[in-house]
PyMOL Python script that loads the backbone (N, CA, C, O; Angstrom):
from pymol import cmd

cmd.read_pdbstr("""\
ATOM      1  N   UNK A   1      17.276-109.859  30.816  1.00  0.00           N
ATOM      2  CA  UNK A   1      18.103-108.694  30.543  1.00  0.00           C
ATOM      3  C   UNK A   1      18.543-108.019  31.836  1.00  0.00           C
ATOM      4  O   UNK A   1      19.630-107.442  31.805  1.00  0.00           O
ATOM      5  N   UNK A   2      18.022-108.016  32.677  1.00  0.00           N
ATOM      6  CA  UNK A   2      18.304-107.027  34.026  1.00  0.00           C
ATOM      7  C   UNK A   2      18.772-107.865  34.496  1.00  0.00           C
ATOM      8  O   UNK A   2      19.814-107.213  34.572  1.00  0.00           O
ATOM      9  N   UNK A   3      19.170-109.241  35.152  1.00  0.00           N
ATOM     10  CA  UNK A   3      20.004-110.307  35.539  1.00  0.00           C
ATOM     11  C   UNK A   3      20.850-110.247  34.867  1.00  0.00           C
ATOM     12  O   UNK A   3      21.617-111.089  35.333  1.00  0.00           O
ATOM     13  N   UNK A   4      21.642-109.520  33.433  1.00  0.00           N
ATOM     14  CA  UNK A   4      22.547-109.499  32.430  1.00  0.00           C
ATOM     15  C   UNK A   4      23.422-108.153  32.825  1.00  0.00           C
ATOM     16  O   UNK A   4      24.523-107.902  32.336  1.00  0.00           O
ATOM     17  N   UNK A   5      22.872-107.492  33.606  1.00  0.00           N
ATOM     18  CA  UNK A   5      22.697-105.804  33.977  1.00  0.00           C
ATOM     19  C   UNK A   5      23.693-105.994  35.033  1.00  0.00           C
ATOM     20  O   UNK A   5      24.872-105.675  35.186  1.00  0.00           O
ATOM     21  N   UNK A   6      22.651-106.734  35.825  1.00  0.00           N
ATOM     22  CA  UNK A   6      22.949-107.338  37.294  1.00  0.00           C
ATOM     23  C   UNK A   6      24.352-107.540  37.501  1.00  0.00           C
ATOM     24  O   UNK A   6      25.102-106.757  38.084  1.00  0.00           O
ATOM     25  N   UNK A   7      24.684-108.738  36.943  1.00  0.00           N
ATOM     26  CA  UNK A   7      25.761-109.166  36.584  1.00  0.00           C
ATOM     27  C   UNK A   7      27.017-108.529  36.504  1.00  0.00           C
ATOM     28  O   UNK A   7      27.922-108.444  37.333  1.00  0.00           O
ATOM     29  N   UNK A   8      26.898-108.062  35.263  1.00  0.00           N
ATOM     30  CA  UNK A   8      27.749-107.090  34.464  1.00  0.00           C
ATOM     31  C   UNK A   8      28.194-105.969  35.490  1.00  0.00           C
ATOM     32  O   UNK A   8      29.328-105.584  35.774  1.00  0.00           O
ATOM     33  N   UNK A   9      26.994-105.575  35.945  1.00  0.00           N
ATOM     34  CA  UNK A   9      27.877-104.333  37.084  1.00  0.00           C
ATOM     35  C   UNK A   9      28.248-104.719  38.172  1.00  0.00           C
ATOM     36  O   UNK A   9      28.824-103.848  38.824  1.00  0.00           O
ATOM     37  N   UNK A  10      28.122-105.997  38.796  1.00  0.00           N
ATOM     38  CA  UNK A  10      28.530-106.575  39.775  1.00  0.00           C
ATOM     39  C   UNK A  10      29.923-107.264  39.560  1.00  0.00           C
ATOM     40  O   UNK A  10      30.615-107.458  40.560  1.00  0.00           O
ATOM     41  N   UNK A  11      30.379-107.645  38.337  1.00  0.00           N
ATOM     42  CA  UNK A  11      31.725-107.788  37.709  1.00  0.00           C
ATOM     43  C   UNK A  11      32.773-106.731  37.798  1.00  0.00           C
ATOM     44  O   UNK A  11      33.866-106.770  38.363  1.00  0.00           O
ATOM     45  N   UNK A  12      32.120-105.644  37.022  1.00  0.00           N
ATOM     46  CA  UNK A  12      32.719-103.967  37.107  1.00  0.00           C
ATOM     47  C   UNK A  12      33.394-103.785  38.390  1.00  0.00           C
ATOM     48  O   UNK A  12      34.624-103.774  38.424  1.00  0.00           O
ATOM     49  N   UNK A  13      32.493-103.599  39.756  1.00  0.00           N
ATOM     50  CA  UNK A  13      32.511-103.659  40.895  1.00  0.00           C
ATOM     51  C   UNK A  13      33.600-104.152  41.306  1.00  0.00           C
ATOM     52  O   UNK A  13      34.436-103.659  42.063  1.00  0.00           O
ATOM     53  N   UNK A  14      33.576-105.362  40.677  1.00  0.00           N
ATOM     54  CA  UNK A  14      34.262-106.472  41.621  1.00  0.00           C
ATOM     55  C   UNK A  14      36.140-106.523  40.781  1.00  0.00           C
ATOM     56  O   UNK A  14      37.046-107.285  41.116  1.00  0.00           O
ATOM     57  N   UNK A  15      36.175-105.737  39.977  1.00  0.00           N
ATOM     58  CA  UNK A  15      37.263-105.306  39.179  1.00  0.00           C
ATOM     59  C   UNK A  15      37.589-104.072  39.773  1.00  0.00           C
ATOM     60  O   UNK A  15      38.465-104.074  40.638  1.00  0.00           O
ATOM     61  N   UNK A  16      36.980-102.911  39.427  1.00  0.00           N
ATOM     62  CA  UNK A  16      37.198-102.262  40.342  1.00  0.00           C
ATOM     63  C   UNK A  16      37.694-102.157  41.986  1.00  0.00           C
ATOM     64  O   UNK A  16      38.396-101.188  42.277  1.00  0.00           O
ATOM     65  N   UNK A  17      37.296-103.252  43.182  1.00  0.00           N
ATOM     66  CA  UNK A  17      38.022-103.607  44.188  1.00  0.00           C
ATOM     67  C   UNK A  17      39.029-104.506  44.276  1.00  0.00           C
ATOM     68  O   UNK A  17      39.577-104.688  45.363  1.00  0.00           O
ATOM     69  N   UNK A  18      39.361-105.099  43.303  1.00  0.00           N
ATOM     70  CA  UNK A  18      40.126-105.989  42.908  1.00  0.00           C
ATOM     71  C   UNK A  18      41.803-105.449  41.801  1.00  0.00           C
ATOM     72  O   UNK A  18      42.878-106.028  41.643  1.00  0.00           O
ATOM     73  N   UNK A  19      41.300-104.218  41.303  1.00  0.00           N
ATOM     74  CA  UNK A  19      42.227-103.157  40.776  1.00  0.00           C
ATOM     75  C   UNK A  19      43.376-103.222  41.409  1.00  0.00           C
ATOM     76  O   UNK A  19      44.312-103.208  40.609  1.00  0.00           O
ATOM     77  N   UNK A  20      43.839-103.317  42.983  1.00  0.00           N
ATOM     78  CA  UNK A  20      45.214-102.834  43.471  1.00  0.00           C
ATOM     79  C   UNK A  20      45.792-104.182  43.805  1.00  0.00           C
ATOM     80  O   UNK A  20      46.840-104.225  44.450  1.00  0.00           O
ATOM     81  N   UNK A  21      45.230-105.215  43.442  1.00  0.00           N
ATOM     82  CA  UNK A  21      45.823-106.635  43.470  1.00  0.00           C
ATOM     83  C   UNK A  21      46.600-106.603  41.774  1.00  0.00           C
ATOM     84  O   UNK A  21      47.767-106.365  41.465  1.00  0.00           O
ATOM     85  N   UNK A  22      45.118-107.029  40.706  1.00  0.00           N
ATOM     86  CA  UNK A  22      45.075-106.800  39.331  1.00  0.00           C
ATOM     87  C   UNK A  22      46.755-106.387  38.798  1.00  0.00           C
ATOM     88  O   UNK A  22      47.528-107.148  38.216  1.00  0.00           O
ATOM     89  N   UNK A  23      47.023-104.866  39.228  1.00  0.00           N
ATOM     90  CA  UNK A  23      48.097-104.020  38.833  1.00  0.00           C
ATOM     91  C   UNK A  23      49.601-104.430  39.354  1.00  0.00           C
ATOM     92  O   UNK A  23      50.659-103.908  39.004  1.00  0.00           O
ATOM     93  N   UNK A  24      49.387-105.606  40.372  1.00  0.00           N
ATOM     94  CA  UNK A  24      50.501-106.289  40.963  1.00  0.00           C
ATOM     95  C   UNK A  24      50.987-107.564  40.460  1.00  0.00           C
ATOM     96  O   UNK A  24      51.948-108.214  40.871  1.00  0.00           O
ATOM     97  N   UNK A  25      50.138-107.844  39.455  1.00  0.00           N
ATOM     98  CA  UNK A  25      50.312-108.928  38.299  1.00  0.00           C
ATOM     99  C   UNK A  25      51.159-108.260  37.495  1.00  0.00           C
ATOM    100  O   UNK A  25      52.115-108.981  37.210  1.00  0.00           O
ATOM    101  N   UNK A  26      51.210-107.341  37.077  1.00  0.00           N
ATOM    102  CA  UNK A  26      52.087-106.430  35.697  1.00  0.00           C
ATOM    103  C   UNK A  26      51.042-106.427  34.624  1.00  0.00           C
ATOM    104  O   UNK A  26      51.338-106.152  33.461  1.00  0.00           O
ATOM    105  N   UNK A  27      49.828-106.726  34.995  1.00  0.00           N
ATOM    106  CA  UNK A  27      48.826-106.562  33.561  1.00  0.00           C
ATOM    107  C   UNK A  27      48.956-105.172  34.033  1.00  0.00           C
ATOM    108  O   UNK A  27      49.200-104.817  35.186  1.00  0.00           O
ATOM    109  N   UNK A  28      48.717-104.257  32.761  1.00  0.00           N
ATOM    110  CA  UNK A  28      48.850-103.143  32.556  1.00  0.00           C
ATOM    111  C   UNK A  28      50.329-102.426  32.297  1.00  0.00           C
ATOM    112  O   UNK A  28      50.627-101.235  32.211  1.00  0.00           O
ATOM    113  N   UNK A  29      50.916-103.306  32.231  1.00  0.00           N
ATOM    114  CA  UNK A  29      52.427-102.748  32.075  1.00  0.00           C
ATOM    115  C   UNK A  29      53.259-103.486  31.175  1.00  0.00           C
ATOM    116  O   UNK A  29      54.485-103.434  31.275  1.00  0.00           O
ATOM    117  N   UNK A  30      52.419-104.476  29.913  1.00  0.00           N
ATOM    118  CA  UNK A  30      53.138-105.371  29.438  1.00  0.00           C
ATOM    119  C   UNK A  30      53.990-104.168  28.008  1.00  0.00           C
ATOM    120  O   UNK A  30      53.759-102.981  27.781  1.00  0.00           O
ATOM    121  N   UNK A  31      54.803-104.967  27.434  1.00  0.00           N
ATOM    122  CA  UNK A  31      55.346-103.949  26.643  1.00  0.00           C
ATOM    123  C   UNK A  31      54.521-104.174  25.441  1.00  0.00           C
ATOM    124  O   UNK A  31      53.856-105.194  25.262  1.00  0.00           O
ATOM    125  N   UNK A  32      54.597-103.122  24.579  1.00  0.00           N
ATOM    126  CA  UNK A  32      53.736-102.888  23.500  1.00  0.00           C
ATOM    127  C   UNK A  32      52.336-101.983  23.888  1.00  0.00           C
ATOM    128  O   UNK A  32      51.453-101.802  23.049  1.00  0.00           O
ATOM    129  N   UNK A  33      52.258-101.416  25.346  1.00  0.00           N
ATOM    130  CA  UNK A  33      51.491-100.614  25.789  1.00  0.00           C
ATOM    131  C   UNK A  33      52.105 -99.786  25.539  1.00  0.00           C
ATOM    132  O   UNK A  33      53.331 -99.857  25.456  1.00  0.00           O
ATOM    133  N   UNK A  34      51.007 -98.114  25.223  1.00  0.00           N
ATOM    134  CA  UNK A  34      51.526 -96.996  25.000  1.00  0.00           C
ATOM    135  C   UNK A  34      51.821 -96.440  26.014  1.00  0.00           C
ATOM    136  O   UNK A  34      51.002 -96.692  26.897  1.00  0.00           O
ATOM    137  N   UNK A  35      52.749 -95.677  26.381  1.00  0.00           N
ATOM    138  CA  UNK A  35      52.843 -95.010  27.246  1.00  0.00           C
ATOM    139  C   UNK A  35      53.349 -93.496  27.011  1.00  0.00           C
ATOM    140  O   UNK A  35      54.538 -93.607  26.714  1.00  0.00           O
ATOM    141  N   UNK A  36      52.884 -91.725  27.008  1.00  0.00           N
ATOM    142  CA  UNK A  36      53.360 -90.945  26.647  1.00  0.00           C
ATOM    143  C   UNK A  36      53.841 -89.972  27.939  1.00  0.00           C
ATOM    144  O   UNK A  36      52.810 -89.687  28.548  1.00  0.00           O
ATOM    145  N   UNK A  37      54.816 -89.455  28.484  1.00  0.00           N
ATOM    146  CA  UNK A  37      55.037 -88.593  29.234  1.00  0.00           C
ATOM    147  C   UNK A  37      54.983 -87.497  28.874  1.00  0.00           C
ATOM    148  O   UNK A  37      55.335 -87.327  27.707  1.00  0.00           O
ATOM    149  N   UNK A  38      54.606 -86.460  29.537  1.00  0.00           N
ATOM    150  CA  UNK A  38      54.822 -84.633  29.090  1.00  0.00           C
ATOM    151  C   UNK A  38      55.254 -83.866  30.458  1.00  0.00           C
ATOM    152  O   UNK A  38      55.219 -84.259  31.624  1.00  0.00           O
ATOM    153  N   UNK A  39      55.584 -82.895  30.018  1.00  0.00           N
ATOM    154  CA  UNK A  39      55.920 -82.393  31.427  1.00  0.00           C
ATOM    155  C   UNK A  39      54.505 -82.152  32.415  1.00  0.00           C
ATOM    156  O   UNK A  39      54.539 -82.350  33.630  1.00  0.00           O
ATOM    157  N   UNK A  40      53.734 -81.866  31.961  1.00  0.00           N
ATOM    158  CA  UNK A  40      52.306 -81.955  32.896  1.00  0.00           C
ATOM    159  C   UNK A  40      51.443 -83.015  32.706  1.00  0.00           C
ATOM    160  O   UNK A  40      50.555 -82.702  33.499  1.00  0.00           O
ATOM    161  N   UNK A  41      51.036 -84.209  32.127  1.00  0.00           N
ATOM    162  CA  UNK A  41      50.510 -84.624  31.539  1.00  0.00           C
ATOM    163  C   UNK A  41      50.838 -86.358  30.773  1.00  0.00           C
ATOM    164  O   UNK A  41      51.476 -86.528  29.735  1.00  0.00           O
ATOM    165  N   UNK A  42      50.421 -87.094  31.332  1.00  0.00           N
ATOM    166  CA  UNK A  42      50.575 -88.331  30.892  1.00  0.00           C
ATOM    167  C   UNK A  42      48.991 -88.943  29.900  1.00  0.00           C
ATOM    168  O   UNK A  42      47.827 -88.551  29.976  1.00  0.00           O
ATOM    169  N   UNK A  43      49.650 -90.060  28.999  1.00  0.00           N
ATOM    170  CA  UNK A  43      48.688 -90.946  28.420  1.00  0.00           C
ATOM    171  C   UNK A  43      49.356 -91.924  28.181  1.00  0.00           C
ATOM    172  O   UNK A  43      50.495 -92.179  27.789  1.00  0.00           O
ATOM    173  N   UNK A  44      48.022 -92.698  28.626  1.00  0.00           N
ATOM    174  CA  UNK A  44      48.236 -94.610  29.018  1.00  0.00           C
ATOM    175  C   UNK A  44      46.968 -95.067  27.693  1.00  0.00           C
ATOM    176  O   UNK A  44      45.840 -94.634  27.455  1.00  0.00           O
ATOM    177  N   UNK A  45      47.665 -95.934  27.170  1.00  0.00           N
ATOM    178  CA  UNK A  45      46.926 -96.872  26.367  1.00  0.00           C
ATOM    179  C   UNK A  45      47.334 -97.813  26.039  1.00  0.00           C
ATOM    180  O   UNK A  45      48.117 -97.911  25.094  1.00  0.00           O
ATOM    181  N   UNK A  46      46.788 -99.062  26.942  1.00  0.00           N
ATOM    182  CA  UNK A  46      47.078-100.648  26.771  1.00  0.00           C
ATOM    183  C   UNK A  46      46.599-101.366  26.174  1.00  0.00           C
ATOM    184  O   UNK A  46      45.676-102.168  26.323  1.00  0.00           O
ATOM    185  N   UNK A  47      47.480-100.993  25.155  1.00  0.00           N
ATOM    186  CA  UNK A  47      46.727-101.538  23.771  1.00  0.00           C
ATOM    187  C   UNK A  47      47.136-103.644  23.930  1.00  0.00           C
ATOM    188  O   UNK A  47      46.175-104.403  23.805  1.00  0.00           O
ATOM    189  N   UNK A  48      48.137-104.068  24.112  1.00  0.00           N
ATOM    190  CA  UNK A  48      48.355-105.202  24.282  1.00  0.00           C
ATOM    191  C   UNK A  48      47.682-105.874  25.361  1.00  0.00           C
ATOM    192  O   UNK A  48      47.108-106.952  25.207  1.00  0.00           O
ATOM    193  N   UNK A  49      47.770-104.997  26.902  1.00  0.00           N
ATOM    194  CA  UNK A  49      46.914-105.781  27.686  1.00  0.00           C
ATOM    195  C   UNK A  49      45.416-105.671  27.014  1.00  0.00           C
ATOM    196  O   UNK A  49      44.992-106.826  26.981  1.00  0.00           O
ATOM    197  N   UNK A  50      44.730-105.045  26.629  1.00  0.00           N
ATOM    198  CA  UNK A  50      43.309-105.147  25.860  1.00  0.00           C
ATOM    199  C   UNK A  50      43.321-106.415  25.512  1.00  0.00           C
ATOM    200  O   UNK A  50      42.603-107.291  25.994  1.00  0.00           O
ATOM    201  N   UNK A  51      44.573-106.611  24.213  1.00  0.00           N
ATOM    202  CA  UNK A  51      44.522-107.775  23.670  1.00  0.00           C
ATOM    203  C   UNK A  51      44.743-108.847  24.479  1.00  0.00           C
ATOM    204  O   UNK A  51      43.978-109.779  24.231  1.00  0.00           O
ATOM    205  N   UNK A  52      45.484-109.035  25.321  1.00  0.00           N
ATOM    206  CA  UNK A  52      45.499-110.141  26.770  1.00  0.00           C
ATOM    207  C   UNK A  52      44.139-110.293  27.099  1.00  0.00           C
ATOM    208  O   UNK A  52      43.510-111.349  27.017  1.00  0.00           O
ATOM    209  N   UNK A  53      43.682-109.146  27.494  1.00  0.00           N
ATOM    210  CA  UNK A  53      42.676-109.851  28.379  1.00  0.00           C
ATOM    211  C   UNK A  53      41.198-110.197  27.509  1.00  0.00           C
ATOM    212  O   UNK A  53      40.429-111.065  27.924  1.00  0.00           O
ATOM    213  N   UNK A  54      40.944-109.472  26.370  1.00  0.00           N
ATOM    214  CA  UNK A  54      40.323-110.011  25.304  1.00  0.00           C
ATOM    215  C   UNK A  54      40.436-111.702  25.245  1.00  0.00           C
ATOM    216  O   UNK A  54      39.396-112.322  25.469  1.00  0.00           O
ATOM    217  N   UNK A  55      41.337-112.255  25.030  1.00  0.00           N
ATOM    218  CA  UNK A  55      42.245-113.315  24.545  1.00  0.00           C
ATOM    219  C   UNK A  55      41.290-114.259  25.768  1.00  0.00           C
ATOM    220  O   UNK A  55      40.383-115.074  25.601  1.00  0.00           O
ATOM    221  N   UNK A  56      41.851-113.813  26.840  1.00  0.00           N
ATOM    222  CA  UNK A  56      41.724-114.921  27.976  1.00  0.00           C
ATOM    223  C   UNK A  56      40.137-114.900  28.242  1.00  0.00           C
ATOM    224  O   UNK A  56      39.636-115.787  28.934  1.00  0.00           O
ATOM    225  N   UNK A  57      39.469-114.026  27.764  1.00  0.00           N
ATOM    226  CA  UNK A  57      37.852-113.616  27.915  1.00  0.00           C
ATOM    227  C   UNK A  57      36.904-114.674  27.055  1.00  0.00           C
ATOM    228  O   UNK A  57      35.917-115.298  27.444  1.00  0.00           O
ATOM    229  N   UNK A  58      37.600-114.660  25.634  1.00  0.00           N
ATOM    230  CA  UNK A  58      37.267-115.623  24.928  1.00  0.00           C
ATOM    231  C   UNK A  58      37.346-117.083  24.814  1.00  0.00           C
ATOM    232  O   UNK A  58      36.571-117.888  24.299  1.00  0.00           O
ATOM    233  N   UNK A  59      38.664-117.261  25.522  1.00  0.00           N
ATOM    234  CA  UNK A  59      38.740-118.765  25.531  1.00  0.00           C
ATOM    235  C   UNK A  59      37.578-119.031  26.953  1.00  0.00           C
ATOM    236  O   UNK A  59      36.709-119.884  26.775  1.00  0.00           O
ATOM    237  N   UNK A  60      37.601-118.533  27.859  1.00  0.00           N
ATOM    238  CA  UNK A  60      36.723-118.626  29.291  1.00  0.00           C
ATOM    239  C   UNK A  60      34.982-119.143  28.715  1.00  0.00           C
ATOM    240  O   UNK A  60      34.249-120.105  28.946  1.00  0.00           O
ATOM    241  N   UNK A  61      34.884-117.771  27.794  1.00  0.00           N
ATOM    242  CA  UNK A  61      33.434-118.191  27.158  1.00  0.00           C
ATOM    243  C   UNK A  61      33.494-119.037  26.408  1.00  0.00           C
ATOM    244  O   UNK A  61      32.434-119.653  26.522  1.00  0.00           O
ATOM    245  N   UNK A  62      34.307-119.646  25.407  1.00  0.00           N
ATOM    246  CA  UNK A  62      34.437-120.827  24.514  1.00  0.00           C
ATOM    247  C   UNK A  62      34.329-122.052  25.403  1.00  0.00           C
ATOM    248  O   UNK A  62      33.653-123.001  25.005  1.00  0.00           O
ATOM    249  N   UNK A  63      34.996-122.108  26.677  1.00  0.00           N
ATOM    250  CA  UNK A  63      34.860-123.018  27.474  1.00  0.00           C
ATOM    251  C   UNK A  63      33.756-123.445  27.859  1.00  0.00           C
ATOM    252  O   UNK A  63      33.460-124.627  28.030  1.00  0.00           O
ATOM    253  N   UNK A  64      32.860-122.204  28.070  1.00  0.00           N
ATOM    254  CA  UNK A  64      31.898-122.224  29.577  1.00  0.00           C
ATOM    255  C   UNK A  64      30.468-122.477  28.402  1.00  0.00           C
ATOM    256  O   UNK A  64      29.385-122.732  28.928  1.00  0.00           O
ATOM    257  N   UNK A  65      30.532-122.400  26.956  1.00  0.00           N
ATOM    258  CA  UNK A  65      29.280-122.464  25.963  1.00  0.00           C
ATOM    259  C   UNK A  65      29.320-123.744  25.328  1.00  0.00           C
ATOM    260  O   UNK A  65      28.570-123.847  24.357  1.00  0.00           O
ATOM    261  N   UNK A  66      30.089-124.873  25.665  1.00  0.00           N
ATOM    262  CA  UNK A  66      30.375-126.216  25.434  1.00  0.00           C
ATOM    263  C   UNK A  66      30.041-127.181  25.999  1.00  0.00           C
ATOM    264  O   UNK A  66      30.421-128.286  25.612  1.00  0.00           O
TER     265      UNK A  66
END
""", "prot")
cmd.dss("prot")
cmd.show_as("cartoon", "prot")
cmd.util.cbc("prot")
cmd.orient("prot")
């Protein structure tokens, strides 16, 4: 379990420094993401990239448990 821990936040991490590459792909900007403007005030919800990267998460583990 703590090697599972390990892991996992060392992934986070590694997404996190990897974020200003990531956002130069256009993940996060595909259409069918929400996007709301206000005059003070924005909300982002990527609802499609979720589903992208869900998608590509699963086939990776379908691969890698075979």
């Amino acid at each position: 379990m703590q090697k599972l821990l390990i892991i996992l936040g060392l992934g986070i991490a590694a997404i996190g420094i990897l974020y200003p590459y990531i956002n130069n792909l256009g993940l996060g900007q595909l259409p069918g993401d929400i996007i709301l403007r206000g005059e003070n005030s924005n909300f982002y919800f990527p609802i499609v990239s979720c589903i992208a990267v869900s998608l590509v998460v699963s086939v990776i583990f379908n691969l890698l448990s075979k």
